[in-house]
C-alpha positions, 0 to 999 in steps of 0.5 A: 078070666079075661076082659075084653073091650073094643073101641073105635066103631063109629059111621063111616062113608063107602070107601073110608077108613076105621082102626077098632081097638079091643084092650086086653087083660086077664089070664094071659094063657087066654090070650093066646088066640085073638081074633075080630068077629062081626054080626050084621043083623039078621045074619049069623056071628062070622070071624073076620081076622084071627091070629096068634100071639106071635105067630100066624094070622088068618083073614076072611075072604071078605077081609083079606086085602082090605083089614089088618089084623095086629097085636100090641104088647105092653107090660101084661097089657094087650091091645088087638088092632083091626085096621078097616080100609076101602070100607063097603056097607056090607061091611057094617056091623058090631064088631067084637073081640074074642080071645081063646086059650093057647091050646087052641088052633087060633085059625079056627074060628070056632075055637074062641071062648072070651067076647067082649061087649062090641063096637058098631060100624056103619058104612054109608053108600 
């Protein structure tokens, strides 16, 4: 079992800046993949950021450039960060967390089993 939760959405104007926080626990073999995905409404669930613990690291067109992906490791205890700079309203959305085993190719999107609840974000023109 893994727990996920994600923290640090909130309003922000065109152009600002948020970091999202998602705590990690549980089954560390389940954590391998971590990954940032958002749903704006009326659209589909789309990934955003993914990497392996340790390894590689993959971005969205849409992301690349502008979000940072990165990982926090403390004592069994994971902290996913996602770094949101030059931020547009396209980009609002709820943003979740999502984790999936270690056998999985963390660069693919539909590889992610474990979500959390969300946090939203709203970017203002």
């Amino acid at each position: 079992q893994v727990q996920l939760q994600e923290s640090g959405g909130g309003s922000v104007q065109s152009g600002g800046s948020l970091r999202l926080s998602c705590a990690a626990s549980g089954a560390v073999y389940s954590r391998n993949c971590m990954a940032w995905f958002r749903q704006a409404p009326g659209k589909e669930r789309e990934g955003v950021a993914a990497l392996r613990v340790a390894g590689v690291r993959r971005y969205a067109d849409s992301a690349r450039g502008r979000f940072t992906i990165s990982l926090s490791q403390d004592n069994g205890k994971d902290t996913l960060y996602l770094e949101m700079n030059n931020l547009k309203p396209e980009d609002t959305a709820m943003y979740y967390c999502a984790s999936a085993p270690g056998y999985s190719s963390c660069v693919d999107f539909t590889v992610y089993k474990y979500w959390g609840q969300g946090t939203q974000v709203t970017v203002s023109s």
